[in-house]
C-alpha positions as CSV (number, residue, x, y, z in Angstrom):
1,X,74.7,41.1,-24.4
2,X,72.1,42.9,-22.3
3,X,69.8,44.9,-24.2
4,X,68.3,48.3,-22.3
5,X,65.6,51.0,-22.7
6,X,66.6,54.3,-21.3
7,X,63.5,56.4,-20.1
8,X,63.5,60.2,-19.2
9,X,61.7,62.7,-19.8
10,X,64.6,65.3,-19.4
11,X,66.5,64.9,-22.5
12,X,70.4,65.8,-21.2
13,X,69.7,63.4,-18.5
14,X,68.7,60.7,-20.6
15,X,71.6,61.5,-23.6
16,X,74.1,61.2,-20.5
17,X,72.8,57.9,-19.2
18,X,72.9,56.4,-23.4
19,X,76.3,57.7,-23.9
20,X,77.5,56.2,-20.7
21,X,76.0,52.7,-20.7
22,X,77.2,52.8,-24.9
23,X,80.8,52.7,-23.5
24,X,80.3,49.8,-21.4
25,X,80.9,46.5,-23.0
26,X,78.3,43.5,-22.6
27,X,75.7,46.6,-22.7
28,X,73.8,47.4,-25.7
29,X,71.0,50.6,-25.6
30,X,68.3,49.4,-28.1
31,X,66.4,52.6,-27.3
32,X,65.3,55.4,-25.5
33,X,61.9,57.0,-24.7
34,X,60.9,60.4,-23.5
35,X,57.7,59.8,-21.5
36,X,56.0,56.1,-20.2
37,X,53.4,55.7,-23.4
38,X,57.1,56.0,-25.6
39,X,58.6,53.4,-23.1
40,X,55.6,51.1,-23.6
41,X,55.8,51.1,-27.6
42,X,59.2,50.9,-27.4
43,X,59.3,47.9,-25.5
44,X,56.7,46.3,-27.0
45,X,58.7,46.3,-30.6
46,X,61.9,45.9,-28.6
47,X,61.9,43.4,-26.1
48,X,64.9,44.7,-24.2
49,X,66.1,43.3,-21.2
50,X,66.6,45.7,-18.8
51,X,64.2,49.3,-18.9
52,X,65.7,52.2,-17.0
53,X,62.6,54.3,-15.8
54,X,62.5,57.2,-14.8
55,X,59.8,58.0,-12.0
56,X,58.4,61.3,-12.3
57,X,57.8,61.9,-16.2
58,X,54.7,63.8,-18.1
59,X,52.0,61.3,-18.7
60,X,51.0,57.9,-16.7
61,X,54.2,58.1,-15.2
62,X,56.7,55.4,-14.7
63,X,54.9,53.6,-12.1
64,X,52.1,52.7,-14.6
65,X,54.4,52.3,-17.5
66,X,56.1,49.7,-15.1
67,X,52.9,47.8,-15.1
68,X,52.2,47.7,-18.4
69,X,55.3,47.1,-20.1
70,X,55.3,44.0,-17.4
71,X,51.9,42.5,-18.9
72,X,53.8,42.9,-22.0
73,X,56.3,40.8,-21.4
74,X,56.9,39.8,-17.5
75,X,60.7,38.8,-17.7
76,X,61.8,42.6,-18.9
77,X,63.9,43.8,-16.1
78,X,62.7,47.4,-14.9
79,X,64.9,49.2,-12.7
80,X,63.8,52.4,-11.5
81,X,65.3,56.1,-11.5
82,X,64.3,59.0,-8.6
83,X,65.7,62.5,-8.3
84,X,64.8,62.3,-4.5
85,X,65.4,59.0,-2.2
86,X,63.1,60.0,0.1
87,X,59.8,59.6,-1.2
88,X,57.1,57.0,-0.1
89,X,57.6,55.0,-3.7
90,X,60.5,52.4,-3.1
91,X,57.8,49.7,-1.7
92,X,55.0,50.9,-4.1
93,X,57.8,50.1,-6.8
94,X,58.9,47.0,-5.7
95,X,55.5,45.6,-5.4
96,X,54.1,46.6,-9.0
97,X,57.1,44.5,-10.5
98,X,60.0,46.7,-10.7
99,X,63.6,44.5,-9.7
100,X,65.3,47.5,-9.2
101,X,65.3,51.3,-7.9
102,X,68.2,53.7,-8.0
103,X,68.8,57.8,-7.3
104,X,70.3,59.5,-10.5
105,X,73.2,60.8,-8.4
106,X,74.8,57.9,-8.4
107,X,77.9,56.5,-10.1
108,X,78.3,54.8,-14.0
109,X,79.9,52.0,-11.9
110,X,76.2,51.5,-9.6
111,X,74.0,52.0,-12.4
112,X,76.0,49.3,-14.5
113,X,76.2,46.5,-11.6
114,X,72.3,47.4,-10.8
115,X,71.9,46.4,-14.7
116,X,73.8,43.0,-14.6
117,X,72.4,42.1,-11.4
118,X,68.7,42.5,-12.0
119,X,69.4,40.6,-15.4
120,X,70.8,37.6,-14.0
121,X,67.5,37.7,-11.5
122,X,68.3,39.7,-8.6
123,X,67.1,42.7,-6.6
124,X,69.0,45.5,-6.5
125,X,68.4,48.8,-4.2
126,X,71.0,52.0,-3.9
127,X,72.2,52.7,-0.9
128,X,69.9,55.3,0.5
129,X,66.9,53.5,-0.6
130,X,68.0,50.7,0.8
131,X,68.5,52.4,4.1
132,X,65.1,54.6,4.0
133,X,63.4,51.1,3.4
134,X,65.0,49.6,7.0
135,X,64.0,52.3,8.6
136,X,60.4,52.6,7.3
137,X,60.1,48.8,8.3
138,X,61.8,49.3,12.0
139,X,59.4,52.5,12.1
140,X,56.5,51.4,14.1
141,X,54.1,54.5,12.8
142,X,53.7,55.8,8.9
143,X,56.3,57.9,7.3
144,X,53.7,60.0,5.4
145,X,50.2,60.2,5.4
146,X,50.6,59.2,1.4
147,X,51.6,55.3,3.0
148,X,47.5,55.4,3.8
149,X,47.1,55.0,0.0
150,X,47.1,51.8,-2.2
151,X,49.1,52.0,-4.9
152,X,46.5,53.1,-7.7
153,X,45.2,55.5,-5.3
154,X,48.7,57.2,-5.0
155,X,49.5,57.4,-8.7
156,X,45.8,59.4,-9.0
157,X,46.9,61.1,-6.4
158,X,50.1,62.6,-8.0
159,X,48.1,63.3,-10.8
160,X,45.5,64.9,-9.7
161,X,48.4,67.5,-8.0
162,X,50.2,67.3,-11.1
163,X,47.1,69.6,-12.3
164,X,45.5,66.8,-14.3
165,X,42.0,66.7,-14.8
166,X,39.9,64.0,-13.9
167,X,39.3,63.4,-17.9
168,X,42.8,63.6,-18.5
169,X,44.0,60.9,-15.8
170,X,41.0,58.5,-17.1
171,X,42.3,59.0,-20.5
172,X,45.6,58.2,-19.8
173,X,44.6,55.4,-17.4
174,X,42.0,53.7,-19.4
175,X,39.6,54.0,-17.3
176,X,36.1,55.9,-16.9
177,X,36.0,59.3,-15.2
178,X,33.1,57.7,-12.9
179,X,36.0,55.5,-11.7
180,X,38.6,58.5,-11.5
181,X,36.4,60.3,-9.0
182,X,35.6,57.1,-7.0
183,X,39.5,57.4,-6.4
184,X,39.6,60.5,-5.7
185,X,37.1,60.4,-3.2
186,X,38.6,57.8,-1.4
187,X,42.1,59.4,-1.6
188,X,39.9,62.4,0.3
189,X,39.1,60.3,2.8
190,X,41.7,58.9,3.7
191,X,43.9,61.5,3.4
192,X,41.4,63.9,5.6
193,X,41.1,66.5,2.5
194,X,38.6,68.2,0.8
195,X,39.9,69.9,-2.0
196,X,42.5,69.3,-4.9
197,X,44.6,72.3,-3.5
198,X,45.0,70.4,-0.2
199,X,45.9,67.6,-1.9
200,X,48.3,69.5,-3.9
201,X,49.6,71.4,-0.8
202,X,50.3,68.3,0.9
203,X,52.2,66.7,-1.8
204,X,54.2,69.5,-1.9
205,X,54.5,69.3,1.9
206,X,56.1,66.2,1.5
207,X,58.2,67.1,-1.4
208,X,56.2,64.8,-3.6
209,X,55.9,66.8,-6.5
210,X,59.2,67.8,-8.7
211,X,59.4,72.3,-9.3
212,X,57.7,71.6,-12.9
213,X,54.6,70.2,-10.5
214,X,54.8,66.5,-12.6
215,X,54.5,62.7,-11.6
């Protein structure tokens, strides 16, 4: 039986994906969590094999949820969940731990064979992110100026255009404010900005940031 945390912050989509994967025999749902800090408690007391995370929620966000729910316990399985396959994430993803990352329009049949396959150790990417990740690697120049940023530095960065304050994201982060802002400068930097509107306009240039403004 593989057990699996469902995390999303919208709470039709996440009710859809638990009633679906509750159908499916050799599945079990041993929870489901409505931001990352829920996610993180949840699979600390749960152990599940197999997290379903949704990227952009309220809070740290998936991608530091996926790290920490990783130092928790580094065989848990965490396959990722976008809205929008083309966004400069995939690698960032793949590189902080997660084993999988799938778009939410695909089909119950995808979402259950990404389940069993990461579980029994393997990789698995949909379709279009697959394809956005060959061409990004064929592509001899940057697809965004947000591939200049390391991976800590993007997740501030989405923050910070979120509308967080630099208190707020240190809270959330663990981490000082002192620190926050030596982030944030950097991300100015190297992003050739001066401002947290530019930052924010840029994001949104790129389609980086959901209608409801959140990472």
């Amino acid at each position: 039986m593989i057990t699996v945390l469902v995390v999303d912050d919208h709470d039709l989509v996440r009710a859809g994906v638990v009633s679906l994967l509750s159908s499916i025999s050799g599945i079990q749902v041993v929870g489901e969590a409505s931001s990352g800090e829920e996610a993180i408690n949840i699979a600390r007391e749960k152990r599940p094999n197999v997290v379903l995370m949704d990227l952009r929620m309220p809070g740290i966000g998936g991608l530091e949820a996926t790290h920490r729910i990783l130092q928790i316990d580094s065989d848990i399985k965490i396959i990722i969940l976008t809205s929008c396959a083309n966004e400069p994430f995939p690698s960032k993803l793949l590189q902080a731990g997660a084993r999988g990352y799938l778009t939410k329009g695909i089909l119950v049949d995808e979402m259950v064979a990404a389940i069993r396959a990461v579980h029994s150790g393997k990789r698995y990417l949909g379709p279009e992110i697959a394809q956005q990740l060959a061409l990004k690697t064929l592509s001899d120049g940057e697809e965004t100026p947000f591939d200049k940023l390391s991976e800590r530095e993007l997740q501030v960065a989405m923050m910070i255009s979120s509308g967080q304050t630099v208190a707020r994201i240190a809270e959330k982060l663990c981490v000082s404010p002192k620190t926050i802002n030596s982030y944030r400068y950097r991300i100015y930097e190297k992003l050739k900005l001066k401002t947290n509107v530019e930052l924010t306009l840029l994001a949104m240039r790129y389609e980086l940031l959901e209608n409801e403004g959140r990472f």
